[in-house]
TORPAMI-557465 format. One record per residue (C-alpha): x, y, z. Coordinates in Angstrom, 3 decimals, padded with zeros to 6 digits. Layout:
<recs>
{{X Y Z}} ...
</recs>
This chain:
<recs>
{{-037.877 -032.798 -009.518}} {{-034.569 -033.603 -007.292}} {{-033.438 -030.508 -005.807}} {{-029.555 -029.638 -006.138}} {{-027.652 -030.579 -003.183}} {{-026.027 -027.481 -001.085}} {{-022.566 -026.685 -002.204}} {{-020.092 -027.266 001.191}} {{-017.862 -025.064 -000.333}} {{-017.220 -021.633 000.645}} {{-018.525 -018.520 -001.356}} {{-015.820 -016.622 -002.761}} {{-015.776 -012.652 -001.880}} {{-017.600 -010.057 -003.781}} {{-016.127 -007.162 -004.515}} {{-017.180 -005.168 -001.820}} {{-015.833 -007.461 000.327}} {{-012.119 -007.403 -001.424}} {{-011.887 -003.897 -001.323}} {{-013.373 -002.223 001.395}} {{-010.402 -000.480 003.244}} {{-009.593 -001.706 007.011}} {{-010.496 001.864 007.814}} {{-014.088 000.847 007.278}} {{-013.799 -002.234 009.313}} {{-012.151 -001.067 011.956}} {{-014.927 001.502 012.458}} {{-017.541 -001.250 011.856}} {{-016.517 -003.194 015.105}} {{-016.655 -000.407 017.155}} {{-014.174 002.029 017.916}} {{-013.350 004.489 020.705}} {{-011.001 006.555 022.709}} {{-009.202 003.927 023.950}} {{-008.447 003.140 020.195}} {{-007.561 006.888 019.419}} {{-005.364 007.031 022.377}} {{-003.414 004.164 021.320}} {{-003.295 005.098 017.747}} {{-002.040 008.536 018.359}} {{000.867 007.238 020.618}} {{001.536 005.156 017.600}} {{001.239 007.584 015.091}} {{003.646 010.011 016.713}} {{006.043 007.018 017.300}} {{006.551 006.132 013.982}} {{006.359 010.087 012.903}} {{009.525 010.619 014.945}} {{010.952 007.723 013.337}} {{009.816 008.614 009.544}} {{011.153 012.116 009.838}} {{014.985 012.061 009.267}} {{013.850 008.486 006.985}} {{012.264 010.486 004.661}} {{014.633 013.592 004.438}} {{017.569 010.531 004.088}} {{016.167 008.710 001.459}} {{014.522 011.602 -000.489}} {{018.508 012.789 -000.655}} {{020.192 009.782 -001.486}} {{017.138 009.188 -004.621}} {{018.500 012.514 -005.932}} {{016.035 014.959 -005.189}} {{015.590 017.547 -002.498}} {{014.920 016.466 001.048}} {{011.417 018.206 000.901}} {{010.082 015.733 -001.192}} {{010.464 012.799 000.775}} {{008.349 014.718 003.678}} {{005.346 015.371 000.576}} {{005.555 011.608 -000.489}} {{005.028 010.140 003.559}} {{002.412 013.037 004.587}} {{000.204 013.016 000.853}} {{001.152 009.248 000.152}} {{001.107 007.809 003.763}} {{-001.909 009.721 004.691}} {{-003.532 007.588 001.624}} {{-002.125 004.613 002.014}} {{-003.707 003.705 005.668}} {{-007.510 005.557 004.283}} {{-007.863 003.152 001.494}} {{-005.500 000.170 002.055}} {{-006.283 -003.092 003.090}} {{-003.732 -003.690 005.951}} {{-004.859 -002.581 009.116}} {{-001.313 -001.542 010.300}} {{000.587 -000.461 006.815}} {{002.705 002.510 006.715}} {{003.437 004.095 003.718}} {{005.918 006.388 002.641}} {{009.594 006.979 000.708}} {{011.155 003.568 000.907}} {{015.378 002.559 000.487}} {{014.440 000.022 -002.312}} {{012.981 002.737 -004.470}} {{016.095 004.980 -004.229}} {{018.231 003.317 -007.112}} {{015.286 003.232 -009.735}} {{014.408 006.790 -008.450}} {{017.961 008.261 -009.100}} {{018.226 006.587 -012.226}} {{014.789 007.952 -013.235}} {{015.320 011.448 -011.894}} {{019.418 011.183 -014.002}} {{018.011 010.076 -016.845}} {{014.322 011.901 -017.614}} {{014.666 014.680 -014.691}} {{012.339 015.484 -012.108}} {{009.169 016.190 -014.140}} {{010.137 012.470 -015.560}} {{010.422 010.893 -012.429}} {{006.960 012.575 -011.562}} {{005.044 011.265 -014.856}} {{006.438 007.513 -013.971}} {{005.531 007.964 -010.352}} {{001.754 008.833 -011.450}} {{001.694 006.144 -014.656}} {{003.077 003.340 -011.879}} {{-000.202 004.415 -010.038}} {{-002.757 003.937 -012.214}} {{-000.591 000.211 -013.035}} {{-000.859 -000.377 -009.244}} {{-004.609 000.279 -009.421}} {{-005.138 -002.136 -012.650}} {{-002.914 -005.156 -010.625}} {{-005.224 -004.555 -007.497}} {{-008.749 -004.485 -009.593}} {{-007.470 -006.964 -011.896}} {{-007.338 -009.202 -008.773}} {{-003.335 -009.909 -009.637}} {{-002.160 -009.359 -006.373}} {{-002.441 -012.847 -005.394}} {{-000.198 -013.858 -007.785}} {{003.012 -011.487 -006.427}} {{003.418 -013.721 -002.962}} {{004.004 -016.547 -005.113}} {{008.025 -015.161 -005.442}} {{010.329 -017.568 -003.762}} {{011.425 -016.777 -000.728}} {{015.439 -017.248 -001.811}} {{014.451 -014.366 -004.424}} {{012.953 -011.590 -001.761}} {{016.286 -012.119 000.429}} {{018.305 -011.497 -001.934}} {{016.585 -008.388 -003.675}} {{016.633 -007.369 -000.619}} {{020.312 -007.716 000.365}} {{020.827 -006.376 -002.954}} {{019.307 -003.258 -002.294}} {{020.576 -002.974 001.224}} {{024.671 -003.446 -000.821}} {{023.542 -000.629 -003.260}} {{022.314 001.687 -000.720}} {{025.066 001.596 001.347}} {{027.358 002.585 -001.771}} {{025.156 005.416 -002.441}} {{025.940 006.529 001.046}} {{029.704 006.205 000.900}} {{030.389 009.421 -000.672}} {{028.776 011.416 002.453}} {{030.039 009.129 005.039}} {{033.289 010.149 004.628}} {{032.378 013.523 003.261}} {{034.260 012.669 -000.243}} {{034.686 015.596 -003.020}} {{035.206 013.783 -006.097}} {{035.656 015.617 -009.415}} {{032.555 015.208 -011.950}} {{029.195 013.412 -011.474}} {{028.955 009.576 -009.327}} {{028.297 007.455 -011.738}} {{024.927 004.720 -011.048}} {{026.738 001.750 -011.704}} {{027.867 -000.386 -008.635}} {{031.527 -001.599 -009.960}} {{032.164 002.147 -011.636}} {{030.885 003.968 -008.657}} {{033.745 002.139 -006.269}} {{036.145 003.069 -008.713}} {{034.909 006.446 -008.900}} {{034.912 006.927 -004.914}} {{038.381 005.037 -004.543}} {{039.550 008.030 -006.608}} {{038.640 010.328 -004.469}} {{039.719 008.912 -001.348}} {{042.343 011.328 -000.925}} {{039.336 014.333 000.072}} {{038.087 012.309 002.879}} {{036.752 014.400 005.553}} {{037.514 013.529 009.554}} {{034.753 015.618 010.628}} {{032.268 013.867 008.034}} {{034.151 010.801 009.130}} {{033.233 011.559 012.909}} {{029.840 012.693 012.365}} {{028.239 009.552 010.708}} {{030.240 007.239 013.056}} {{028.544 009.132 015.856}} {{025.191 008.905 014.322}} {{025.667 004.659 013.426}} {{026.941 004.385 017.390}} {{024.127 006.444 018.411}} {{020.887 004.005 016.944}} {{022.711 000.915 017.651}} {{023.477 001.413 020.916}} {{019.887 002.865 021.827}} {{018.697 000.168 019.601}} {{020.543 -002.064 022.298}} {{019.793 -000.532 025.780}} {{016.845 001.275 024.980}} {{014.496 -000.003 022.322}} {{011.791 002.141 022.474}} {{013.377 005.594 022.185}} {{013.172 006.596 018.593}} {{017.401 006.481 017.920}} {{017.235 007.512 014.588}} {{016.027 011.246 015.692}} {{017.982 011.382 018.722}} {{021.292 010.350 016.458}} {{020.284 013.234 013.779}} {{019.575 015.860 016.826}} {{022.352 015.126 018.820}} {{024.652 015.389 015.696}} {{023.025 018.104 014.266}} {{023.577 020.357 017.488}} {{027.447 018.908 017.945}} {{027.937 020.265 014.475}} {{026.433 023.753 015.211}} {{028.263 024.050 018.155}} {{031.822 023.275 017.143}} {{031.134 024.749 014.011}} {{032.124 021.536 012.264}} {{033.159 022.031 008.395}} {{030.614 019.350 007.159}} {{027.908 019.414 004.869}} {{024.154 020.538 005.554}} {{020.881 020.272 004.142}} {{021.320 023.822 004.641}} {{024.437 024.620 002.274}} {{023.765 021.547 -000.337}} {{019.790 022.416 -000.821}} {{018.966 025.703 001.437}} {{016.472 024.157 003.449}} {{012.749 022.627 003.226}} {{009.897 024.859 002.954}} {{007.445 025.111 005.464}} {{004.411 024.728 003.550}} {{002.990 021.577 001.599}} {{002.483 022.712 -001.846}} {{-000.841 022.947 -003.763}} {{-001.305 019.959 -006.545}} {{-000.190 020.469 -009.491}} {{000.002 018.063 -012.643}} {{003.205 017.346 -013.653}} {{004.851 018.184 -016.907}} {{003.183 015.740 -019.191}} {{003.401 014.438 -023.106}} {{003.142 011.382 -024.743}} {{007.327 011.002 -025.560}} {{007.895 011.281 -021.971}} {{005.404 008.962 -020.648}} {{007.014 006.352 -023.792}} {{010.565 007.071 -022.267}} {{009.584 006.414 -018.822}} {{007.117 003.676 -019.125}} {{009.745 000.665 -018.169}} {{010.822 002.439 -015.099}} {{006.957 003.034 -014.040}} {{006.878 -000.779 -014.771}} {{009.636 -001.190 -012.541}} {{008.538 001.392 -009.452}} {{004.644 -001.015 -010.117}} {{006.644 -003.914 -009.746}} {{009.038 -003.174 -007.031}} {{006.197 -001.317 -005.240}} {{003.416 -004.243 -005.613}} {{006.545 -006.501 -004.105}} {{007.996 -004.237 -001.170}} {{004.032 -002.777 -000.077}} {{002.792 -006.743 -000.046}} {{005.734 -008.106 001.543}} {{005.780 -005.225 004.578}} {{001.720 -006.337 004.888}} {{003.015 -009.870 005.519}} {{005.285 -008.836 007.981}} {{002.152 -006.782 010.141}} {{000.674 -009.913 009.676}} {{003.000 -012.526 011.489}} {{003.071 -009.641 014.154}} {{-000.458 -009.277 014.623}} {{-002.241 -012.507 013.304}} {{-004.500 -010.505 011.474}} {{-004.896 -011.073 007.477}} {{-004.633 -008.308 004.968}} {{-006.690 -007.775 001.405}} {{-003.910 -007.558 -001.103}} {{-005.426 -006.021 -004.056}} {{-007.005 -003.665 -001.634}} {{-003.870 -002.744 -000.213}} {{-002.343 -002.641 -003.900}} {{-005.501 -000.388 -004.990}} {{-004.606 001.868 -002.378}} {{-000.702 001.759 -003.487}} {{-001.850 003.241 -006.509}} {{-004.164 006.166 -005.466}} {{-000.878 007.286 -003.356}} {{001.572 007.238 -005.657}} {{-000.142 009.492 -007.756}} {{-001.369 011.495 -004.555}} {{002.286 011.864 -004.146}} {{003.279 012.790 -007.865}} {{000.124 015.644 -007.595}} {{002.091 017.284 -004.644}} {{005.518 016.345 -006.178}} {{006.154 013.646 -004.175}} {{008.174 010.553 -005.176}} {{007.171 007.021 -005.249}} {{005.208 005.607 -002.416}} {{004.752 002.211 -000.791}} {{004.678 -000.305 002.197}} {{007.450 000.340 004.734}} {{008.441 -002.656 007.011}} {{010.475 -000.869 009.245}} {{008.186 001.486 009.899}} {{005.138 -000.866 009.487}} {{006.546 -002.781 012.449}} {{007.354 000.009 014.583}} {{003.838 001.132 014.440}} {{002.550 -002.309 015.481}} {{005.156 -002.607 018.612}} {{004.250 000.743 019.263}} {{000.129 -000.428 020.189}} {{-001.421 000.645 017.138}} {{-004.893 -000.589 016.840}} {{-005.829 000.257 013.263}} {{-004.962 002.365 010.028}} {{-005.627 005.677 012.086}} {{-002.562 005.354 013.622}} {{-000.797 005.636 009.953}} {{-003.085 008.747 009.490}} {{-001.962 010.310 012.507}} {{001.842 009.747 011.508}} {{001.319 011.725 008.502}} {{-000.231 014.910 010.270}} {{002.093 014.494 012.882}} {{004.683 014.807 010.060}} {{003.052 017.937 008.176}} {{002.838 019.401 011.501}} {{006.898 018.886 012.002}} {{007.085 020.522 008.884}} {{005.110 023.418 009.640}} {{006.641 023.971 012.855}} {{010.135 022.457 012.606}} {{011.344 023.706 009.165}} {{013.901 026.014 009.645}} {{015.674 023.871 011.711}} {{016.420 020.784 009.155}} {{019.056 023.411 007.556}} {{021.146 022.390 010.063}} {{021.670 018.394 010.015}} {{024.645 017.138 008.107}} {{024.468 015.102 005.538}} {{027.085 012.860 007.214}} {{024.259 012.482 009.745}} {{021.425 011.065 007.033}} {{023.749 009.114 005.451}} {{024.407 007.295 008.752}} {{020.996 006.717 009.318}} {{020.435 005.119 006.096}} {{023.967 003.013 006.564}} {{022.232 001.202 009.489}} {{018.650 000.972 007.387}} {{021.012 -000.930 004.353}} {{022.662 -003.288 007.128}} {{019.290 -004.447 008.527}} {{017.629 -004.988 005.123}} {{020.693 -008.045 004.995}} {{018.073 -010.594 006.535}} {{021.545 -012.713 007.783}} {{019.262 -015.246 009.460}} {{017.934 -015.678 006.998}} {{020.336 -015.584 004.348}} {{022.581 -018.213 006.844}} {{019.715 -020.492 006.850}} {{019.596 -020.896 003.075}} {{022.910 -021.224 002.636}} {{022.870 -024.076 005.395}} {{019.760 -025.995 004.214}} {{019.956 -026.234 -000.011}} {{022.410 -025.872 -002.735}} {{019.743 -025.009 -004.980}} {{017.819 -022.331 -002.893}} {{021.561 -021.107 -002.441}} {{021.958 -020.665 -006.219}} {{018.373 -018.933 -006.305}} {{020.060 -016.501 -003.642}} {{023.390 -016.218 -005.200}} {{022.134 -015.193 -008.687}} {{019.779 -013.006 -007.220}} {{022.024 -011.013 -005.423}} {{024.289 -010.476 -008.288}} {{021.749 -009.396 -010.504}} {{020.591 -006.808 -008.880}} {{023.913 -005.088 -007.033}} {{025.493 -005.784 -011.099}} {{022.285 -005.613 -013.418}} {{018.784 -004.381 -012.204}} {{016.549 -004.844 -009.652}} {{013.578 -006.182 -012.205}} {{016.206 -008.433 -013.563}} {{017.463 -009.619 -010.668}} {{013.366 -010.719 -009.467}} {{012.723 -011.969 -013.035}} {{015.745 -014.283 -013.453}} {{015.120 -015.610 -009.455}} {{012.140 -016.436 -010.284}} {{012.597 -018.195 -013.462}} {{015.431 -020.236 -011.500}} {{013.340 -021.023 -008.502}} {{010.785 -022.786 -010.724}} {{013.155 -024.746 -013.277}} {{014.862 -026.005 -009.738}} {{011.160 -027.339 -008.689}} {{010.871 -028.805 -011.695}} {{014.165 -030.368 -011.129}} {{012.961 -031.415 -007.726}} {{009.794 -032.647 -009.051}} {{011.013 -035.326 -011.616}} {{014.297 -036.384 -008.877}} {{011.410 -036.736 -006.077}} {{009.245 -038.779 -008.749}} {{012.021 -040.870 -010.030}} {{012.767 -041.699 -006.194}} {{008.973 -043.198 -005.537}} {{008.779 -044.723 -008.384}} {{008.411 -048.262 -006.696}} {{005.577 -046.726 -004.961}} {{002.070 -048.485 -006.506}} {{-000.163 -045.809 -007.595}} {{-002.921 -047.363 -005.930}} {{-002.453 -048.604 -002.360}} {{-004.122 -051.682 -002.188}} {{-007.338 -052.567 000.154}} {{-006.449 -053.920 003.429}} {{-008.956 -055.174 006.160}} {{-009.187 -052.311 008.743}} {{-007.469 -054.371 011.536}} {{-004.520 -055.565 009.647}} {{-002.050 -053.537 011.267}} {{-002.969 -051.021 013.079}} {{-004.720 -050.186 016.398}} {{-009.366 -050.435 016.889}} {{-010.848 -046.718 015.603}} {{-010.913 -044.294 019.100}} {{-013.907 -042.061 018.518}} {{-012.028 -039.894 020.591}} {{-009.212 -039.156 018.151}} {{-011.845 -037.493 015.768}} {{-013.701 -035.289 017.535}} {{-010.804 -034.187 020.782}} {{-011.821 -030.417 020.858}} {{-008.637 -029.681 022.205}} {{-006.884 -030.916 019.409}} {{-006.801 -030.117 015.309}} {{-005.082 -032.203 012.565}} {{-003.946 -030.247 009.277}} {{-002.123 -032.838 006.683}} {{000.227 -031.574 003.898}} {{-000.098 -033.702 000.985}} {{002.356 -033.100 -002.243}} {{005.524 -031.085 -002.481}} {{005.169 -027.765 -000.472}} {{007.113 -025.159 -002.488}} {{006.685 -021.514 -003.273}} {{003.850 -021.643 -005.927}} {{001.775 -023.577 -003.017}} {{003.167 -021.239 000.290}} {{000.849 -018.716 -000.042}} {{-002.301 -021.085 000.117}} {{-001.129 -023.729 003.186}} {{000.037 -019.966 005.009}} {{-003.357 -018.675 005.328}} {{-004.686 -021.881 006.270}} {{-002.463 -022.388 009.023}} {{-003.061 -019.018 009.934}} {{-006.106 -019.014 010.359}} {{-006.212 -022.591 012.121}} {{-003.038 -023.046 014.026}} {{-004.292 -020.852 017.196}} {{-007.716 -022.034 017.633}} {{-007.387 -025.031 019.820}} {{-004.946 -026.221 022.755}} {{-003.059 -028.686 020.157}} {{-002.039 -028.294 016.714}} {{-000.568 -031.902 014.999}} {{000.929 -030.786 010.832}} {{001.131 -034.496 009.215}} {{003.858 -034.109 006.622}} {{003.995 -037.823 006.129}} {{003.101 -037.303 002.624}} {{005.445 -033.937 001.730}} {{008.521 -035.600 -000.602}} {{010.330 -032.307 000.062}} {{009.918 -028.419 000.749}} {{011.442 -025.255 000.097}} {{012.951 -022.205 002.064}} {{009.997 -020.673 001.239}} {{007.344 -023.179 002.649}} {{009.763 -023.703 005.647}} {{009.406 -019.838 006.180}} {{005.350 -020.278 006.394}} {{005.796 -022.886 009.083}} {{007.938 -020.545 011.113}} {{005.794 -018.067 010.933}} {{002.671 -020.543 011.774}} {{004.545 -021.835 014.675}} {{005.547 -018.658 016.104}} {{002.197 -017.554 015.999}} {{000.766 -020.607 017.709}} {{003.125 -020.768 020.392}} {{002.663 -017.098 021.409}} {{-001.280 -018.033 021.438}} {{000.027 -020.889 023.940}} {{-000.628 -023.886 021.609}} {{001.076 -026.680 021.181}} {{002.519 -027.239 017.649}} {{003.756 -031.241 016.530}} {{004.933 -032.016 013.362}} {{004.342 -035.299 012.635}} {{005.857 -037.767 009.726}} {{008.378 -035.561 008.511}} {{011.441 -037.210 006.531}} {{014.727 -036.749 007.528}} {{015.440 -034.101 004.732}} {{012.537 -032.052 005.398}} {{012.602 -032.218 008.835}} {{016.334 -030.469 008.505}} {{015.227 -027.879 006.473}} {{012.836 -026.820 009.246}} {{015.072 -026.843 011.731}} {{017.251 -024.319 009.790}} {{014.884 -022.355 009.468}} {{014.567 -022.151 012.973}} {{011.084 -024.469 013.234}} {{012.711 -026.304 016.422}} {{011.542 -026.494 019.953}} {{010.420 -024.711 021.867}} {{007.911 -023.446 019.579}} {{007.428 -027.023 018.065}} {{007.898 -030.916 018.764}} {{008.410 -033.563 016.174}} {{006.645 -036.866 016.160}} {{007.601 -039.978 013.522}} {{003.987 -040.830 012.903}} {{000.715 -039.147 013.265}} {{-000.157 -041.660 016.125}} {{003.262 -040.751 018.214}} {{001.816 -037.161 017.861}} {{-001.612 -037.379 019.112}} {{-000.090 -039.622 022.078}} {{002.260 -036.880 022.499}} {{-000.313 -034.468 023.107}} {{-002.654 -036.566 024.929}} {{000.318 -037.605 027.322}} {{000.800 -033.593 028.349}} 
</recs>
């Protein structure tokens, strides 16, 4: 009997494989007190960091400043043991704070605890369900936008303790009524509140500028905090709005539950799964292009869902990826998920120690500090080099945006989506309609006619690796081509992309081969892309994929003479 031939294809991972946290890796290749070293440094980096973060945005969601402290000790500390990032940090995040103060005005704080747990055990189902793969196919147009969206709502959330307003009766959630709300109260503006927060913004920008790695957002809330005490300032303190943060973390406790009030909260435990299955993936990503390492995304989303109702058990709020703080942690040496650990005892042991002393920062002083975190979630790069490259990933952008400063945040992702993929399939049939003179079956020609004798050489150069892109190269297909030339564009001395036969690409793909390049020219490689038409080759170069990090060729022969001739 003929045996079966061998399959060439790889096997795909079990499930021990897909969700066995970095944690256990990490230990697996060997790790010592080198590591430890590094990741403590780390770990108390981004704790200094997380510390007036979490206090900030716990306020701002509408609960007490405590609470933000339980979600990034409980929730953090859980987030790097089971995730599968080796570099995540988890914790109280800006995009959460709308759908939190809705959810806390709306149900109250045992409701916001019941939808925190239910968007858990969601979390846990997308991540065993395998479903994570299917969130990183959002266009990127969509994410920069929900995210300037957020960053626009934040900063009107802040505007009433900026200026240390008093209006009469409760801010309203709505974007348009809250201005008109504020505006009304103009009059009560406080100069000290006024001077406080200015100080603060001055304070992390400028040591954001001249010296990068001190933590500004702690020496802005100290310094202010001890220039309020000692001129006995007339602005508002965590001290005199909530009396202070305990010193303790509390016991778990299940929150108030019953079946009407998990039915009332159920869309906005949709919403903090969806939003936190978006923001945790996104802010693995980003580790990612830092590091060159690869993440396990229903791992990490497993783990999202274990802290978020670690969190609710301690009455936390919702938990997920942070990318600020993500990225601090990896400038700051981190080696490994211990480092994310660490930042959470560090934290608990700030609160244990350091308690008393949070009575005394003005709320002028968080608001600041979350001011500046709203104007960097406003990718502008970003959002100039869609506006310079397509009408339609413009529109995608545009609509976005609105949605979610005017509607909801869901909304705003839902509709974006939706867009993005009627304008491919828009793209599609013009791109179709434009080769249509094309055969659809080249015909046979003799192997000389045309073109130069087969160089054995060109095949098997070790210094060299060919990757072609064949088809359109949009969002649905990003994710795929990304981890390919991840995991290929750094392993040899020359790296050649043939997009001879890619009839157009998005923002999105143009992103992944920014990222790619990046990547490869830190590792010292040389990155050509060859064949690319005149329209894609400008939406690259928008995007930034110009030299130095990358050369362009007209055909895949110019390129490997390019390379050879180096």
């Amino acid at each position: 009997m003929q045996s079966k031939p061998a399959s060439t294809t790889t096997p795909a991972p079990d499930f021990a494989e897909l969700f066995t946290p970095k944690l256990v890796t990490v230990l697996r290749e060997g790790y010592g007190l080198a590591g430890l070293r590094a990741d403590a440094i780390a770990g108390l980096t981004v704790a200094i960091v997380a510390l007036p973060l979490s206090m900030a945005i716990a306020i701002a969601s509408g609960v007490s400043p405590e609470r933000g402290l339980y979600t990034a000790v409980v929730g953090g500390f859980l987030v790097s043991l089971l995730g599968g990032s080796r570099f995540q940090i988890g914790g109280p995040a800006g995009a959460f704070i709308v759908l939190v103060a809705a959810t806390v005005a709306r149900h109250g704080l045992d409701g916001l605890l019941v939808a925190t747990m239910m968007s858990g055990v969601f979390l846990l189902a997308i991540g065993y369900l395998r479903l994570g793969t299917y969130i990183k196919y959002i266009p990127f147009p969509v994410t920069v936008g929900f995210t300037a969206g957020i960053g626009v709502i934040i900063f009107s959330s802040q505007v009433r303790d900026l200026f240390g307003l008093t209006p009469a009766g409760k801010e309203p959630g709505e974007f348009v009524e809250k201005l008109a709300f504020l505006w009304q109260a103009a009059g009560t503006a406080s100069a000290a509140a006024m001077a406080i927060a200015g100080a603060t913004i001055a304070l992390i920008v400028g040591l954001k500028r001249y010296r990068p790695g001190w933590p500004g957002m702690l020496f802005a809330v100290v310094l202010t905090s001890a220039l309020v005490v000692a001129l006995q300032l007339p602005v508002e303190t965590i001290g005199t709005r909530f009396g202070g943060i305990p010193r303790t973390l509390p016991l778990p406790a299940m929150p108030a539950f019953s079946w009407d009030l998990a039915m009332a909260v159920l869309p906005d435990a949709i919403a903090f799964a969806l939003l936190g299955s978006i923001e945790s993936l996104l802010s693995a990503v980003v580790a990612d292009g830092m590091t060159g390492r690869r993440h396990r995304s229903n791992c990490e989303l497993v783990a999202q869902g274990f802290a978020n109702i670690g969190s609710a058990l301690f009455g936390g709020i919702c938990v997920t990826g942070t990318i600020a703080r993500t990225a601090t942690n990896v400038r700051a040496g981190a080696r490994g998920p211990i480092a994310g650990m660490l930042h959470s005892l560090f934290l608990l042991t700030f609160m244990l120690v350091a308690a008393p002393l949070a009575a005394y920062i003005p709320l002028a002083a968080l608001a600041g500090v979350l001011a500046t975190v709203a104007w960097n979630m406003i990718e502008k790069p970003a959002f100039a080099a869609i506006l310079r490259t397509s009408r339609a990933d413009t529109a995608v952008l545009v609509v976005t945006l609105a949605l979610v400063i005017f509607r909801d945040l869901t909304e705003g992702i839902v509709v974006g989506f939706l867009l993005g993929s009627i304008l491919f399939i828009d793209r599609m049939a013009r791109s179709i309609a434009t080769e249509a003179h094309a055969p659809l079956v080249e015909e046979d020609v003799a192997d000389t006619v045309g073109g130069k004798a087969y160089d054995p050489a060109s095949a098997s150069d070790p210094d060299t690796v060919v990757y072609r892109i064949s088809g359109a190269f949009f969002f649905g297909t990003a994710a795929t081509v990304g981890a390919v030339l991840d995991r290929i564009a750094d392993q040899r001395k020359n790296f050649i992309l043939d997009c001879s036969a890619v009839p157009f690409l998005d923002s999105t793909a143009a992103n992944v081969i920014e990222g790619a390049a990046r990547k490869a020219h830190r590792a010292g490689v040389r990155f050509v892309i060859a064949g690319a038409s005149m329209e894609v080759r400008r939406t690259l170069i928008s995007h930034g994929v110009k030299a130095p990090e990358v050369d362009y060729a007209g055909t895949l022969a110019d390129a490997r003479d390019l390379v050879r001739a180096r």
